[in-house]
C-alpha positions as a Markdown table, in Angstrom:
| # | Residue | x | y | z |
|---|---|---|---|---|
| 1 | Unk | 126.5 | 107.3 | 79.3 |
| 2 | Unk | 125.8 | 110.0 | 77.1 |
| 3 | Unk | 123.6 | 113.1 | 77.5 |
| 4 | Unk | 121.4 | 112.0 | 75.2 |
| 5 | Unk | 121.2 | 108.2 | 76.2 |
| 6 | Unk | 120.7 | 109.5 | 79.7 |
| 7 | Unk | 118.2 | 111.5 | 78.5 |
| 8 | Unk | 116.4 | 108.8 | 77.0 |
| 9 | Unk | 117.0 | 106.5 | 79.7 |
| 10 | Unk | 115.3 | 109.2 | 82.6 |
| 11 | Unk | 112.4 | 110.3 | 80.4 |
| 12 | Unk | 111.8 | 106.0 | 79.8 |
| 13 | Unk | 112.5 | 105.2 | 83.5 |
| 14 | Unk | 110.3 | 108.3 | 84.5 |
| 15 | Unk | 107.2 | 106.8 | 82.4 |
| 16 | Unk | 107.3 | 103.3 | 83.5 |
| 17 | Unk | 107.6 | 103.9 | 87.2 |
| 18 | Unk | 104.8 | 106.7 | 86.6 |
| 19 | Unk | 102.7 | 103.4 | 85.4 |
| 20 | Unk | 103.3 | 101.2 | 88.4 |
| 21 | Unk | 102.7 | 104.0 | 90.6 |
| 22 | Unk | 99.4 | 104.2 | 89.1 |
| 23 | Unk | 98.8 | 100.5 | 88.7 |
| 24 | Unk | 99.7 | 100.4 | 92.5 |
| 25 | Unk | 98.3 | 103.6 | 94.0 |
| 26 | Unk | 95.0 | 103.5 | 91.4 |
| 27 | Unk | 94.0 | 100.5 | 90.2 |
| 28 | Unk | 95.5 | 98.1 | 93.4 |
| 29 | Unk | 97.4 | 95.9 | 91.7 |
| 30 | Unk | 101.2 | 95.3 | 90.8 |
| 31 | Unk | 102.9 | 93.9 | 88.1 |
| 32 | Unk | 106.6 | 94.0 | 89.5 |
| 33 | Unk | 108.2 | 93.3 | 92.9 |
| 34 | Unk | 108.7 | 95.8 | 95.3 |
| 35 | Unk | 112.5 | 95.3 | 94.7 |
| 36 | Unk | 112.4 | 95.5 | 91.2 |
| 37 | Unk | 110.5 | 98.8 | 91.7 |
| 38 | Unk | 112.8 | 100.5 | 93.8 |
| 39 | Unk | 116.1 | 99.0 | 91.9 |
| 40 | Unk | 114.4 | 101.6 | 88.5 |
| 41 | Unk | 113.9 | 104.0 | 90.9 |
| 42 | Unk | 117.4 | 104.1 | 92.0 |
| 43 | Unk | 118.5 | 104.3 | 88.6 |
| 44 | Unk | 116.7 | 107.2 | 88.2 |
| 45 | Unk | 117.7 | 108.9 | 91.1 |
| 46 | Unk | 121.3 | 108.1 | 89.8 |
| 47 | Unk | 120.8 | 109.6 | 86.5 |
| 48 | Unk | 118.6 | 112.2 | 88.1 |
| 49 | Unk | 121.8 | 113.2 | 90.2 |
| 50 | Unk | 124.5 | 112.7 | 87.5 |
| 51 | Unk | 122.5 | 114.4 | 85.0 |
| 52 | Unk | 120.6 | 117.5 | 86.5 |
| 53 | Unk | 120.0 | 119.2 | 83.9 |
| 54 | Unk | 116.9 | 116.8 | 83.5 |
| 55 | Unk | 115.3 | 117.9 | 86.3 |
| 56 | Unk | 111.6 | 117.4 | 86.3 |
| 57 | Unk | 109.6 | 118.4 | 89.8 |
| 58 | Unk | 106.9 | 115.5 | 88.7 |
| 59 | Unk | 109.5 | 112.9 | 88.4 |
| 60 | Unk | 108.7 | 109.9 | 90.4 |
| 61 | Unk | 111.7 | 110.5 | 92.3 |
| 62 | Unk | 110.1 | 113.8 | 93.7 |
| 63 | Unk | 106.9 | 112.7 | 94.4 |
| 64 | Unk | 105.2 | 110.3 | 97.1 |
| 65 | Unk | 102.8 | 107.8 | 95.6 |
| 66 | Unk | 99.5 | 108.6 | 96.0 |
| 67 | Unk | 96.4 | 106.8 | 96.1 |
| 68 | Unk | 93.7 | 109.5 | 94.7 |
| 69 | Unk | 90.4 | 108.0 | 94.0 |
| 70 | Unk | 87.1 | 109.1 | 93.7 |
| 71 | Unk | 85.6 | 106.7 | 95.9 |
| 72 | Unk | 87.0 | 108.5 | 99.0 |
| 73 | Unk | 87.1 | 112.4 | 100.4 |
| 74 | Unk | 90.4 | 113.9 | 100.1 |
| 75 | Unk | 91.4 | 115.7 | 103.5 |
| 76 | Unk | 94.7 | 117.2 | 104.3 |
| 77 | Unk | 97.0 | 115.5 | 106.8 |
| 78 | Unk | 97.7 | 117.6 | 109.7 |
| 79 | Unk | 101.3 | 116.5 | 109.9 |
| 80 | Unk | 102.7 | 115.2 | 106.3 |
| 81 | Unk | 103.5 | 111.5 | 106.4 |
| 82 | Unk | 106.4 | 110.8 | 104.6 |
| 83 | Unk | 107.8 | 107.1 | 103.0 |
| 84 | Unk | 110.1 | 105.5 | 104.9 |
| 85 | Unk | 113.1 | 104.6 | 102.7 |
| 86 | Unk | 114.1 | 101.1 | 101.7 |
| 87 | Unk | 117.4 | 99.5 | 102.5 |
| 88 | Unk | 118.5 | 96.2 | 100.6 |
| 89 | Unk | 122.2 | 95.7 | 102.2 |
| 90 | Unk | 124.4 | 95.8 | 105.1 |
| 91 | Unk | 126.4 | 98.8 | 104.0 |
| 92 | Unk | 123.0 | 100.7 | 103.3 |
| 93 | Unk | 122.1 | 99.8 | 107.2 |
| 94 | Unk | 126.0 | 101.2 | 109.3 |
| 95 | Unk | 125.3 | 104.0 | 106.5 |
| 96 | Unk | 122.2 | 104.7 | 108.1 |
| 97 | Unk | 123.9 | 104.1 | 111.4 |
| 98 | Unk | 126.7 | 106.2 | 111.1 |
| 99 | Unk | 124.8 | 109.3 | 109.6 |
| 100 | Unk | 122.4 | 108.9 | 112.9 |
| 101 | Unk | 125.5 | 108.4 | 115.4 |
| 102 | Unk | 126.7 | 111.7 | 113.9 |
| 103 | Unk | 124.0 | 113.8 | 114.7 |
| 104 | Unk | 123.2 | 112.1 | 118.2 |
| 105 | Unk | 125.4 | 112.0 | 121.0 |
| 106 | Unk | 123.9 | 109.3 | 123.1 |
| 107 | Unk | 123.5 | 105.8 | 123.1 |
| 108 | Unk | 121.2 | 104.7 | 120.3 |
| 109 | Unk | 119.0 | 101.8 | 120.9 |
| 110 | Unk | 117.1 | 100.3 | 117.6 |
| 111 | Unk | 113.7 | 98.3 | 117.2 |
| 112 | Unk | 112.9 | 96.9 | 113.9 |
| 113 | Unk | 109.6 | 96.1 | 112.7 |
| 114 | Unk | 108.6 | 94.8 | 109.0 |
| 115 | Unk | 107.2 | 97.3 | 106.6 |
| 116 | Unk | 104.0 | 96.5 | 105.1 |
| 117 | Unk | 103.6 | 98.2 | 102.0 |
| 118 | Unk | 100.1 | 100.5 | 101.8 |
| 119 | Unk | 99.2 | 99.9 | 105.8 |
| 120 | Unk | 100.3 | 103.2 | 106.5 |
| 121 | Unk | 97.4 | 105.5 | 108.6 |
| 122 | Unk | 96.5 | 108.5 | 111.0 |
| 123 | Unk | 93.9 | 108.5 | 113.2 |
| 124 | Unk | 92.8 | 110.9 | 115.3 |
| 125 | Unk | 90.3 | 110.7 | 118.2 |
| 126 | Unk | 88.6 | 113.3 | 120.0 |
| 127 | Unk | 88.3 | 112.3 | 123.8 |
| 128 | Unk | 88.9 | 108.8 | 123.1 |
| 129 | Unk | 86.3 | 109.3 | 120.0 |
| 130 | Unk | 87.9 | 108.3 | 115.9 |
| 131 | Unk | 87.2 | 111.4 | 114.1 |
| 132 | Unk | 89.0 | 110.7 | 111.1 |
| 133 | Unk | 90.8 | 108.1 | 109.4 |
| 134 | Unk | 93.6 | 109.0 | 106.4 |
| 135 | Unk | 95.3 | 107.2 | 104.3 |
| 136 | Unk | 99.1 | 108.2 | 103.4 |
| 137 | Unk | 97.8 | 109.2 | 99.9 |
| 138 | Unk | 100.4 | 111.8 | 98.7 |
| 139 | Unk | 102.1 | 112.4 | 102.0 |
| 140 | Unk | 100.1 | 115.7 | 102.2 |
């Protein structure tokens, strides 16, 4: 691909996923899978990589989604909650594995649990008491 096609192809991949995230995050609803989502953000990231001299800091890719509305108070997290990232394939998965075995020198035991997309939340509780209740939002 081209400079220009890739060009193209970031600033059009950029815009759409900008519009599910704020389908999603806004307005609660979807119009595309969550595979189909993360396959055009993939593709970004790849141009994104192969082509840096398009680097944006508000591209999708750089951003968590976030779920700002005005029907709730904003607060800062006090430890930022990050995504988790998605794997789709077995080589994604000893990938994983591998990269972990390298930095850990002990037995590794795994649990897996299914993600459920927008049930992520912190709580905190004051001598047994909820204080506060966040959302991911932003990750912030």
């Amino acid at each position: 691909m081209n400079k220009d096609a890739a060009q193209k192809r970031i600033e059009t991949l950029r815009a759409e996923l900008h519009r599910h995230n704020y389908l999603y995050y806004v307005r609660s609803m979807s119009e595309i899978s969550d595979i189909e989502f993360d396959a055009l953000m993939k593709e970004l990231e790849v141009l994104e990589n192969e082509f840096p001299e398009f680097d944006d800091p508000n591209s999708p890719t750089q951003r968590v989604g976030s779920d700002s509305t005005a029907e709730f108070t904003q607060e800062a997290h006090r430890y930022p909650m990050l995504s988790l990232s998605n794997t789709y394939s077995e080589e994604e998965l000893r990938e994983f594995d591998q990269r972990i075995q390298k930095t850990i020198n002990e037995p590794i035991e795994y649990v897996c649990e299914l993600k459920f997309d927008g049930a992520s939340i912190s709580l905190s509780y004051t001598n047994g008491i909820l204080k506060r209740a966040l959302t991911r939002g932003d990750g912030n």
